[in-house]
Structures are given as structure tokens and as C-alpha cells.
MARVOLUM-450405 format. One record per residue: x, z, y of N, C-alpha, C, O in turn. Coordinates in steps of 0.2 Angstrom, whole numbers. Each point is the difference from the previous one (the first is absolute). Layout:
N
X, Z, Y, X, Z, Y, X, Z, Y, X, Z, Y $
...
This chain:
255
47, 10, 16, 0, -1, -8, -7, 2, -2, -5, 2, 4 $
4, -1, -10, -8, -2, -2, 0, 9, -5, 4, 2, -4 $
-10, 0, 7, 1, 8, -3, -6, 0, -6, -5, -5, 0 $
5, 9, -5, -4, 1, -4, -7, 4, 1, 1, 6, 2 $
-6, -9, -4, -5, 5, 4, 0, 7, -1, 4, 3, -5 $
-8, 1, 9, 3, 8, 2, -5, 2, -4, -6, -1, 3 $
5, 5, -9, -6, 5, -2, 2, 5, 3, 5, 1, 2 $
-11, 4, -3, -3, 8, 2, -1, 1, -6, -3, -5, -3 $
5, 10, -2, -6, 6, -5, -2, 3, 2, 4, 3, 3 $
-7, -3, -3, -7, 9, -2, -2, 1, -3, -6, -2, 0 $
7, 6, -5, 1, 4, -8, 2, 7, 0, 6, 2, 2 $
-12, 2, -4, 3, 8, 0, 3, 2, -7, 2, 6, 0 $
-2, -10, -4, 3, -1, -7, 6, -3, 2, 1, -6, 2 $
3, 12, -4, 10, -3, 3, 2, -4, -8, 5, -4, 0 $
-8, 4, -5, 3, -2, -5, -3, -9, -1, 3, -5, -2 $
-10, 7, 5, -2, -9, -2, 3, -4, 7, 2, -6, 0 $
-1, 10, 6, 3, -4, 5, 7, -1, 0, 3, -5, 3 $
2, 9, -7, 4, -1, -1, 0, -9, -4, 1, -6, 1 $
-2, 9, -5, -2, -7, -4, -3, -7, 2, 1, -5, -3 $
-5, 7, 8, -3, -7, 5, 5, -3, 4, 1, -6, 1 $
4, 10, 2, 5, -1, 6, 4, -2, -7, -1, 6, -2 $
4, -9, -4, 4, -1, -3, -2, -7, -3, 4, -4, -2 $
-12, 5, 2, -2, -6, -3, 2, -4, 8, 4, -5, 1 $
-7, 7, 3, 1, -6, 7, 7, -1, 0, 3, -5, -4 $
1, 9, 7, 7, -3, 0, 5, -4, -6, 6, -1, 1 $
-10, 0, -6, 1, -5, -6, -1, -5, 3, 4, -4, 0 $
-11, 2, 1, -3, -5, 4, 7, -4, 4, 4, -5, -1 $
-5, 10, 7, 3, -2, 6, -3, 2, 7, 1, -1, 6 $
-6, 4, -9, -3, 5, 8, 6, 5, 1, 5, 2, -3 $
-7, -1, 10, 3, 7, 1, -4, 7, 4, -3, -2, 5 $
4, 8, -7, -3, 4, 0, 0, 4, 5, 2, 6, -1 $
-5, -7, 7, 0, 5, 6, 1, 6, -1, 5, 3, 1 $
-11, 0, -4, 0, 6, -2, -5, 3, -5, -5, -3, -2 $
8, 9, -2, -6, 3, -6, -1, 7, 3, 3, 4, -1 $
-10, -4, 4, -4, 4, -1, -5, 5, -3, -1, -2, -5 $
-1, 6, 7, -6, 4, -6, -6, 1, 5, -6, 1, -3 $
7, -1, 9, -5, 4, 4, -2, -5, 6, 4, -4, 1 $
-11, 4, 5, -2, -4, 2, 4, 1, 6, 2, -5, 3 $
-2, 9, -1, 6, 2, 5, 7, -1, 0, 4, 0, 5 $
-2, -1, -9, 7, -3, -1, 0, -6, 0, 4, -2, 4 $
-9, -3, -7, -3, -5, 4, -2, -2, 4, -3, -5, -1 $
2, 7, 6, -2, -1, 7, 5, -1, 4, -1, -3, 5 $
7, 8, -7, 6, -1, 5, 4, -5, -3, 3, -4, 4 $
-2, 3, -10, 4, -6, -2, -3, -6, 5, 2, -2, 5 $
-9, 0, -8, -5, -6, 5, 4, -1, 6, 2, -5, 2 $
-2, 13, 3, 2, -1, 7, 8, 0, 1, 2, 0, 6 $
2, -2, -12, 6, 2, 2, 3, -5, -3, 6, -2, 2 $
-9, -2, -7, 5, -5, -2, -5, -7, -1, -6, 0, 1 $
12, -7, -3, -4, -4, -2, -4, 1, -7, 3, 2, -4 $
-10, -4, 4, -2, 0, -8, -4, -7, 1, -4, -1, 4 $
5, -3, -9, -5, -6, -2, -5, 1, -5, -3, -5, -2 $
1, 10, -1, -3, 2, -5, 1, 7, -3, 5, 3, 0 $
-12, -1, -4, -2, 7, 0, -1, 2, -7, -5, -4, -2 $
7, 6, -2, -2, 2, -4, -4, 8, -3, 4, 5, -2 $
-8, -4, 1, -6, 7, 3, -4, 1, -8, -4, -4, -3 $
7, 10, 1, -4, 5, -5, -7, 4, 5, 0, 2, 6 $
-4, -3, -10, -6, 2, 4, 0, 6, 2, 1, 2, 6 $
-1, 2, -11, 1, 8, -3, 8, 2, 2, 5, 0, -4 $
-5, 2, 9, 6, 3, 4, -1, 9, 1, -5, 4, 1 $
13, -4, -1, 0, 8, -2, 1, 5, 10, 4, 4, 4 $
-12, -9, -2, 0, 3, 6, -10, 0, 0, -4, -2, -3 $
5, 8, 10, -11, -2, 2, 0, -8, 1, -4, -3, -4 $
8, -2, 8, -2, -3, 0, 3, -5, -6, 6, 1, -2 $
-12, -8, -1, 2, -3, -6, 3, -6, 1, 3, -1, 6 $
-3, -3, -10, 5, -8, 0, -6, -5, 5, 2, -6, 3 $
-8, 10, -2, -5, -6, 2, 0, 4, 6, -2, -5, 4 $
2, 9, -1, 3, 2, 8, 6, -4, 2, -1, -2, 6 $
5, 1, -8, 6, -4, 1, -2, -8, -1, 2, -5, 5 $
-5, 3, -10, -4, -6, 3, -3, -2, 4, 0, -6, 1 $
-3, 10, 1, -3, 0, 7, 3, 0, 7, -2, -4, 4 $
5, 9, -5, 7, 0, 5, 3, -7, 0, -1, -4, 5 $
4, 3, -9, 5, -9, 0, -7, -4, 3, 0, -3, 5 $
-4, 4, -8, -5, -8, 2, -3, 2, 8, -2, -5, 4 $
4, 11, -2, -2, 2, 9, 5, -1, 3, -2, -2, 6 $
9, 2, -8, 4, -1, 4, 8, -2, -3, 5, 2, 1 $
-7, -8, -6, 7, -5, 0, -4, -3, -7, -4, 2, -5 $
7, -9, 7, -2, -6, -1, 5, -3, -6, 3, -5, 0 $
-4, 10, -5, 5, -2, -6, -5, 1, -6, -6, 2, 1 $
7, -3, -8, -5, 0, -4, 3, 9, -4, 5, 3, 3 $
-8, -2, -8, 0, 4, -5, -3, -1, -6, -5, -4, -1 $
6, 8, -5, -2, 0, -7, -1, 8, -1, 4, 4, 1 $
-9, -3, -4, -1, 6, -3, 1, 0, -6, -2, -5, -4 $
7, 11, 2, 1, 2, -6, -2, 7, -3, 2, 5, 1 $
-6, -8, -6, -4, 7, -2, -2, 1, -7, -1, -5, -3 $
0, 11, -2, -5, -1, -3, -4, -1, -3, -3, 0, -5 $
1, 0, 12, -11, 1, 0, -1, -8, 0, 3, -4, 3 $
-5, 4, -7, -6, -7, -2, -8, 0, 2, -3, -5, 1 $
1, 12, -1, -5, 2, 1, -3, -3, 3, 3, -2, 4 $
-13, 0, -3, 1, -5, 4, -2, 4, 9, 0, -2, 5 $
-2, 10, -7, -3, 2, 9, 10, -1, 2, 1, -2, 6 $
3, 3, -11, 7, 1, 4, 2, -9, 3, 3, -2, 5 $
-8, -2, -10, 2, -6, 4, -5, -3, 6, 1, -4, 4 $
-4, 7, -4, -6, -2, 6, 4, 5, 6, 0, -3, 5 $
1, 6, -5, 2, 6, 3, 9, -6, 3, 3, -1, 5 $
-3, 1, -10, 9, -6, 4, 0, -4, 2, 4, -3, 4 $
-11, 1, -7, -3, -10, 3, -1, 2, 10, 2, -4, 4 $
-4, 10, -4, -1, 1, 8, 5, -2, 5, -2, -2, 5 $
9, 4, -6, 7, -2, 4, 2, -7, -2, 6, -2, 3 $
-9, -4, -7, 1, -6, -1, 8, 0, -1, 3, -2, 4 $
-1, 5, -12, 7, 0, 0, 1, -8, -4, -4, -3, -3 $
11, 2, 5, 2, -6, -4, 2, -3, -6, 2, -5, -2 $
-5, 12, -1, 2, -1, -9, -5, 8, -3, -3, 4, 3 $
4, -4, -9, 1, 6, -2, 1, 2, -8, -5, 0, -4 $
10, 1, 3, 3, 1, -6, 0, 8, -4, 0, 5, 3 $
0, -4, -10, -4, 4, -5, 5, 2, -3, 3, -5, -3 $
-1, 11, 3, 7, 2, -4, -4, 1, -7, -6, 1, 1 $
9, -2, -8, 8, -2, 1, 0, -7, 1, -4, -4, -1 $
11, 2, 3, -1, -7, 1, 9, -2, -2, 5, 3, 1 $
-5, -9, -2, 9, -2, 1, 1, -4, 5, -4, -1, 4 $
12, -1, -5, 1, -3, 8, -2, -8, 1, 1, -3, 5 $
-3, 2, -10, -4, -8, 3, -5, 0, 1, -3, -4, 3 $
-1, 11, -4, -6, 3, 3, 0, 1, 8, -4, -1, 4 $
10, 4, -3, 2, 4, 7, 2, -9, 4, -1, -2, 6 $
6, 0, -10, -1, -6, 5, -4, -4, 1, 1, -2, 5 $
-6, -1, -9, -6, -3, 1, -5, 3, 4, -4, -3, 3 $
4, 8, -3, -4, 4, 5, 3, -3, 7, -3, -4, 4 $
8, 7, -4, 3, -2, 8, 0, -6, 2, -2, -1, 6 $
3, -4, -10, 2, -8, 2, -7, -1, 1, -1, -4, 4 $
-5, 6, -8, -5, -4, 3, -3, 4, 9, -1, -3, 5 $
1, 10, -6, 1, 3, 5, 2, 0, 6, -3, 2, 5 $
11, -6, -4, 3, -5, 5, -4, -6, 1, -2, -1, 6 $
0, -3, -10, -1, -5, -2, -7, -3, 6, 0, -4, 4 $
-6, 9, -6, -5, 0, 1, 0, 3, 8, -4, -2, 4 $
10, 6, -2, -1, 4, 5, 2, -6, 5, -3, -1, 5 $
10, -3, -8, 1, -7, 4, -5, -2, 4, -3, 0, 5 $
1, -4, -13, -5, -4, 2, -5, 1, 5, -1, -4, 5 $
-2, 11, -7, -6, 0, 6, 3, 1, 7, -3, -1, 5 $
12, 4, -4, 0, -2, 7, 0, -10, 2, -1, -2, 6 $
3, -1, -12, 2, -7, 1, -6, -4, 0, 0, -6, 1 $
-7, 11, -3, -7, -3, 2, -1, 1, 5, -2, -5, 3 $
2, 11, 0, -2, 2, 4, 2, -3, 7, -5, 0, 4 $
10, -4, -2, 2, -4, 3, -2, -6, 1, 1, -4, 5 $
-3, 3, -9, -4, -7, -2, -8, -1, 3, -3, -5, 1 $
0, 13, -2, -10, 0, 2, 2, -5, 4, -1, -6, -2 $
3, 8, 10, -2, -5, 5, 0, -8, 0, -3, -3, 4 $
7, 1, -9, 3, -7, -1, -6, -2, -5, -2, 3, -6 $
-3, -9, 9, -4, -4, -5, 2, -5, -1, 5, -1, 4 $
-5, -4, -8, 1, -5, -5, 9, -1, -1, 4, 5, 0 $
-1, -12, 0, 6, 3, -1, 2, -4, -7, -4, -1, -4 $
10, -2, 4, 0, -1, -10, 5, 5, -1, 2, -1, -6 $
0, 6, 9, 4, 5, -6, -4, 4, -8, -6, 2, 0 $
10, -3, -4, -3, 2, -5, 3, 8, -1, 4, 3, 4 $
-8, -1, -11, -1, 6, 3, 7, 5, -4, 1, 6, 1 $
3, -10, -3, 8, 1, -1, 2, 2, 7, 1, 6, 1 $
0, -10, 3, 3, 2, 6, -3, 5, 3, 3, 4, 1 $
-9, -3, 0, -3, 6, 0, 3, 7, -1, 2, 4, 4 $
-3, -5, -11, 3, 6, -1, 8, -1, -2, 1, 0, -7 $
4, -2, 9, 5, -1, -2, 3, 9, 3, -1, 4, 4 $
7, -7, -12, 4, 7, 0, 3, 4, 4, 5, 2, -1 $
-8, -1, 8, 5, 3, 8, -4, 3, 5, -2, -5, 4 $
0, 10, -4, -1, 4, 6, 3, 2, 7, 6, 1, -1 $
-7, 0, 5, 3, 3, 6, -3, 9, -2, -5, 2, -3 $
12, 0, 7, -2, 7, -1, 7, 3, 5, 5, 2, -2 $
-8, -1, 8, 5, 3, 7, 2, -5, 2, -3, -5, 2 $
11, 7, -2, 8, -5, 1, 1, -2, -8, 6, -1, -2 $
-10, 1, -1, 2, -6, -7, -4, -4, -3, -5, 0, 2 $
6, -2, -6, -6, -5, -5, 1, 1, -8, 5, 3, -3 $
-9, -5, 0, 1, 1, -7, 0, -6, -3, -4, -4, 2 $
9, 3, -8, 2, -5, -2, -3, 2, -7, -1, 6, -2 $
0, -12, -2, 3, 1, -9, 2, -3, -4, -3, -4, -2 $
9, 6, -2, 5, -1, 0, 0, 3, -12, 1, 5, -2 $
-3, -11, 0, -1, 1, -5, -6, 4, -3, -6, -3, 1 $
9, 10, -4, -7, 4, 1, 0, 7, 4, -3, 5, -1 $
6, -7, 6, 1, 7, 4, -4, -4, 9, 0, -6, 2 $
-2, 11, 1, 0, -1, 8, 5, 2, 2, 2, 5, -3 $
2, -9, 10, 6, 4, 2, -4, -1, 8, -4, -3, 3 $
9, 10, -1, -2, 0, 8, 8, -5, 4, 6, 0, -1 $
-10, -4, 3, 6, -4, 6, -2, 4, 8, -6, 2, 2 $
13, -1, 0, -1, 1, 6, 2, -7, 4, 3, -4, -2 $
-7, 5, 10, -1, -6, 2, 9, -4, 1, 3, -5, -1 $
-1, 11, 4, 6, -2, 2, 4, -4, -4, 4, -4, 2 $
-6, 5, -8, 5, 1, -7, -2, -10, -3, 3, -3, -4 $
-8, 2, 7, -1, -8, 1, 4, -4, 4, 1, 1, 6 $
3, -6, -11, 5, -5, 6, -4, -8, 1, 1, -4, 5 $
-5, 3, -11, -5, -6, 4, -4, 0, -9, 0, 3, -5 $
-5, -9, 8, -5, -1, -8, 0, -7, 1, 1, -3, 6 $
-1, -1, -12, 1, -6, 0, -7, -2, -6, -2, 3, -5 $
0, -11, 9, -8, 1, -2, 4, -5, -8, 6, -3, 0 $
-10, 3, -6, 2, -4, -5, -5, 0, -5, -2, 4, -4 $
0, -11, 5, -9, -1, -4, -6, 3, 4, -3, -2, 5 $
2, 8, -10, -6, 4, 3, 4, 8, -1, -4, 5, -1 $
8, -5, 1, 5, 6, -2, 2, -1, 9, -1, -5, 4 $
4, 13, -3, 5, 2, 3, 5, 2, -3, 0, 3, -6 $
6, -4, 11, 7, 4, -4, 1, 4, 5, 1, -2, 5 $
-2, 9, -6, 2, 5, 6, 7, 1, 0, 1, -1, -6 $
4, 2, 9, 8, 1, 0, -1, 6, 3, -3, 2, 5 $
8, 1, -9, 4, 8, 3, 8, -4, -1, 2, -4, -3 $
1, 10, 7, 9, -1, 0, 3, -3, -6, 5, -4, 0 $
-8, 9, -8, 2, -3, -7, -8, -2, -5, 0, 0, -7 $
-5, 0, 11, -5, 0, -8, -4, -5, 4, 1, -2, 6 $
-7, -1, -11, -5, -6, 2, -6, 1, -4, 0, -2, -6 $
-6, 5, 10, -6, 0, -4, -5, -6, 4, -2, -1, 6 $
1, -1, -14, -6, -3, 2, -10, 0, 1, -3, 3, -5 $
1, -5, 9, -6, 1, 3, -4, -4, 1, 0, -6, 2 $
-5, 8, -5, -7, -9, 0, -2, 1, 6, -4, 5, 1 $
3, -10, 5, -4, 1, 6, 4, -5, 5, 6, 0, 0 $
-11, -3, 4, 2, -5, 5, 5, 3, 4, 1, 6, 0 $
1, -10, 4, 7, 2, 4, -3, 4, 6, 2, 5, 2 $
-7, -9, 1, -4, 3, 6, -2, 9, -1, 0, 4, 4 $
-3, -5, -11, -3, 5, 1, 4, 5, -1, -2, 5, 3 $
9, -3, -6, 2, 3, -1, 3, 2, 6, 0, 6, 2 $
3, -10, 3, 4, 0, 6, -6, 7, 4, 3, 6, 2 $
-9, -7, -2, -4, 3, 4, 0, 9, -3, -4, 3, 2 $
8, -1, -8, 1, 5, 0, 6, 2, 1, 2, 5, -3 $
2, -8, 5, 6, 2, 4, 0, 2, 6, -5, -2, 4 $
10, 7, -2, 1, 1, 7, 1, -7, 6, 4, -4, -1 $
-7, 3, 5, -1, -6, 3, 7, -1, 5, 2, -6, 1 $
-1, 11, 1, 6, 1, 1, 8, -3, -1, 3, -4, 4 $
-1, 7, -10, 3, -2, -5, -1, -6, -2, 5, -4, 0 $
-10, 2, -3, 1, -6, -6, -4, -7, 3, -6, 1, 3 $
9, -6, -4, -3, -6, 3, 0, -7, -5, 4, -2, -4 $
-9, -1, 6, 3, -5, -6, 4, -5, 5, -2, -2, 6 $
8, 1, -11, 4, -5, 5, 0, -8, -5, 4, -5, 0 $
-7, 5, -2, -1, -7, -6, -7, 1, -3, -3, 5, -3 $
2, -11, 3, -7, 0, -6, 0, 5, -7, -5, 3, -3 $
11, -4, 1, 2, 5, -6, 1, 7, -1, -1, 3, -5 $
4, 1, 13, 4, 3, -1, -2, 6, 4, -1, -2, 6 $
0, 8, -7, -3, 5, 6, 8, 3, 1, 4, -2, -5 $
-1, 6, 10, 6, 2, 0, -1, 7, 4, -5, 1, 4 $
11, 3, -4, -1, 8, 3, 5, -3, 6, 6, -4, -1 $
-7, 5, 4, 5, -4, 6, 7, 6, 3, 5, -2, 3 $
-7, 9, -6, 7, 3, 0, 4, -1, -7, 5, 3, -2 $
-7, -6, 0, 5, -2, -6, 5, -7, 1, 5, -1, -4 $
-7, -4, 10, 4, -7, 1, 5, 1, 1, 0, 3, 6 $
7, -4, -9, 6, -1, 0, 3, -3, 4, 5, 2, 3 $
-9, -12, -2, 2, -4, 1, -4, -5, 2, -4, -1, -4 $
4, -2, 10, -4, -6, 0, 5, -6, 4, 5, 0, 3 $
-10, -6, -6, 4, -5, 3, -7, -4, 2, -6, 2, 0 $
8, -11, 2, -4, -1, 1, -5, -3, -5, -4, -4, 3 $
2, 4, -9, -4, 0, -4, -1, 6, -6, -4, 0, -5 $
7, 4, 6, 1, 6, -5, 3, 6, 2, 6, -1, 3 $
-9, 7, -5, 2, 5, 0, 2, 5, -6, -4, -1, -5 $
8, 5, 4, 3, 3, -5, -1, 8, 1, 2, 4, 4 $
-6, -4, -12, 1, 6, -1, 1, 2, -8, -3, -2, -4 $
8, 8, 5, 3, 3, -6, 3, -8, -4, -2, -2, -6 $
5, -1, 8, 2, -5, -1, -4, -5, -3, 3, -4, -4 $
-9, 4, 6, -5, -6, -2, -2, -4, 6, -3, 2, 5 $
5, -8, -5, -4, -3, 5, -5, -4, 0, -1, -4, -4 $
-3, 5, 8, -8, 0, 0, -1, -4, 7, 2, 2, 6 $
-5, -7, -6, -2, -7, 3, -6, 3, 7, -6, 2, -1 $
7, -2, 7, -4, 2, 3, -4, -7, 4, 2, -5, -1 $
-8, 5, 5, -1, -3, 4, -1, 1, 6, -1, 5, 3 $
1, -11, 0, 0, -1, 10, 0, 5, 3, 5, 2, 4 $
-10, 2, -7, -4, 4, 5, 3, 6, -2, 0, 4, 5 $
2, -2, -10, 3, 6, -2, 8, 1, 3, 2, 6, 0 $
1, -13, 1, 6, 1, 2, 0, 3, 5, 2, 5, 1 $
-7, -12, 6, 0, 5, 6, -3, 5, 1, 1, 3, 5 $
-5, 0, -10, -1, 8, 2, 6, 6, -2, 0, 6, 2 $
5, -9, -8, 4, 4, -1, 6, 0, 5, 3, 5, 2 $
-2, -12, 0, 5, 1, 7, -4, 2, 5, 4, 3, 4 $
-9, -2, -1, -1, 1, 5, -2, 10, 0, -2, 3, 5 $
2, 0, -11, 4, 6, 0, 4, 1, -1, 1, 6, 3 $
3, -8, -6, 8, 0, 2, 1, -1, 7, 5, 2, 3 $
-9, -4, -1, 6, 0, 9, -6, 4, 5, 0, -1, 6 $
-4, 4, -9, -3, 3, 4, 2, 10, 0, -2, 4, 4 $
């Protein structure tokens, strides 16, 4: 099923972070954890999922909000936003150095807070869904597909689903069905759609797992129900296979 992205706080002020963890979970974020100190953040990082950081500069420790930027950017590959209310500009040169994903100015409201984050995710996307691309010259994809709403991140990918990212896990995929220039991703009960060719998206599946068994159709191969000789069923959809997919799925069936 499709999880809602994971924030961290880091705020030594329990009264404005109270208040930030109420603006998010309004939204629809959910709130791993609220901290005050850089150490309390460092074992959260190592102990739990987080997709996102949210960091007061000025922490009620020696070390600051821009030590812990540093830290995430040495060793895990998620974005963050600094929340502060230094505007100042040596405090912003001084934050430019950790290349955070945002940076927001208390006070602020929650279309503040969430504007910050969606473009935050947004850009953090994209430069991985560039960055995929340097090797690749010419090409007619345009640059929607490019940055199209879904990253990979472990055993999941990132969907977006209105105005939130959800984490899908891979498993939690029963097939995508190609439509237009759209994808329909399928889970057991939900269907988000994705701009990007069919090919390309297959290649950020587990290879393992997912195959395209049709022109149309990528499919998680522990999820088939049912096959016959022209189709296969899952979660009561049947979904049109070819040649070559039938004999590869009989020929693990009998192996």
C-alpha cells in the first residue's frame, strides 16, 4: 500500500515544533519524529525510515542545524529544509555550504511549510531523474518525462498522487498499464497515474519481478492469479500477454 512521506523535525523550540508536526499531519505527511538536539537526530536517521528533514539551524546543542546538514548530505541520500530565523546573509552563506533543498524563514504558515517541501521533493526528484539521463545523448523525450513525478528510493518508488508523494513499495505493485503518455500504476485497491514511457519505467523495477508481458502492460509476476492461453489474471484484471511471455511464464511454472 502507498505510505505517506516520512518527515524528521529538528527544532529546539517544543512549542513552534509542536505546531509544525500539526501543520504536516493536516496535510498528510507523517511525522517520524520531533526532536530538539543533533544527536537525537542522528539515531532517528539510523533507526528509522525518513524521506525528508526538516532542521532549525540554531539547535539546543554544540552542534548546529548545518552540522546535521552535513551529516545527511555525507551519508544518506534524502533531501532536507532548514528552518530558521536567521535571514541573515553570513547565516545564509554559511547554509549555502551543505546545498540544502529548501530554506524557509519562520514565521511562516502551512502553505509556507508546504510549498517549501513539495518544491524540495520536487527538485530533489528531478535531479535524480536527470541525473539518469547525463549518459543518454539525443533522444525525443521531452523534459516532462524527465522529470516525471516518481523516484526510486531502496525497495520503493515514489508516486504522486494529487498533491502529496506516496512511497509505494515494490511488492505492493500488481502490474502498470501503458495509456497515452500516462501510466496507470495498480496496487491491490488504488491507481496512480505517471507520465513516462513504458520502457523506461520497467528499467526502474526490480528485474526480477516485473516483466512486460504485452506492449501495454509491465506486470509483478508474484501477483498472477491466473493464466491461460492468451491472458493472464490478476486481482481480477485480465491483462492480454504475448508469445514470448506466456513461454517464459510456463516455463517457470514447470521449472
Amino acid at each position: 500500500m502507498e505510505q505517506a512521506i516520512k518527515i524528521l523535525i529538528v527544532e529546539d523550540n517544543v512549542i513552534i515544533a509542536d505546531d509544525m508536526q500539526s501543520m504536516l499531519e493536516e496535510i498528510g505527511y507523517e511525522i517520524v519524529d520531533n526532536v530538539i538536539v543533533y544527536e537525537q537526530a542522528i539515531e532517528v536517521l539510523k533507526s528509522q525510515q525518513v524521506d525528508l528533514v526538516l532542521i532549525d539551524i540554531i539547535l539546543a546543542s554544540d552542534k548546529t542545524g548545518i552540522d546535521l546538514g552535513k551529516h545527511i548530505r555525507e551519508n544518506y541520500d534524502i533531501p532536507f529544509i532548514f528552518v530558521t530565523s536567521n535571514s541573515d546573509r553570513a547565516t545564509v552563506e554559511n547554509a549555502k555550504t551543505v546545498k540544502p533543498n529548501g530554506y524557509l524563514v519562520k514565521p511562516f504558515e502551512q502553505q509556507d511549510l508546504y510549498t517549501s517541501i513539495e518544491i524540495a521533493l520536487s527538485n530533489f526528484i528531478y535531479g535524480k531523474q536527470a541525473a539518469t539521463k547525463d549518459s543518454k545523448v539525443g533522444g525525443d523525450e521531452s523534459e516532462d518525462n524527465v522529470a516525471m513525478s516518481n523516484s526510486i528510493l531502496k525497495d520503493s518508488i515514489f508516486v504522486k498522487k494529487q498533491h502529496l508523494y506516496y512511497r509505494i513499495q515494490f511488492g505492493d505493485i500488481h502490474f502498470i498499464k501503458a495509456d497515452n503518455v500516462y501510466l496507470e500504476v495498480n496496487t491491490a485497491d488504488k491507481k496512480f497515474l505517471v507520465r513516462s514511457p513504458l520502457k523506461d519505467y520497467l528499467e526502474k523495477l526490480p528485474k526480477n519481478k516485473f516483466y512486460r508481458a504485452h506492449k501495454s502492460y509491465i506486470v509483478n509476476v508474484d501477483h498472477i492469479d491466473a493464466i491461460n492461453s492468451k491472458d493472464i489474471m490478476i486481482n481480477n484484471t485480465l491483462i492480454p500477454i504475448s508469445k514470448d511471455f506466456k513461454e517464459f511464464i510456463i516455463s517457470a511454472m514447470n521449472s
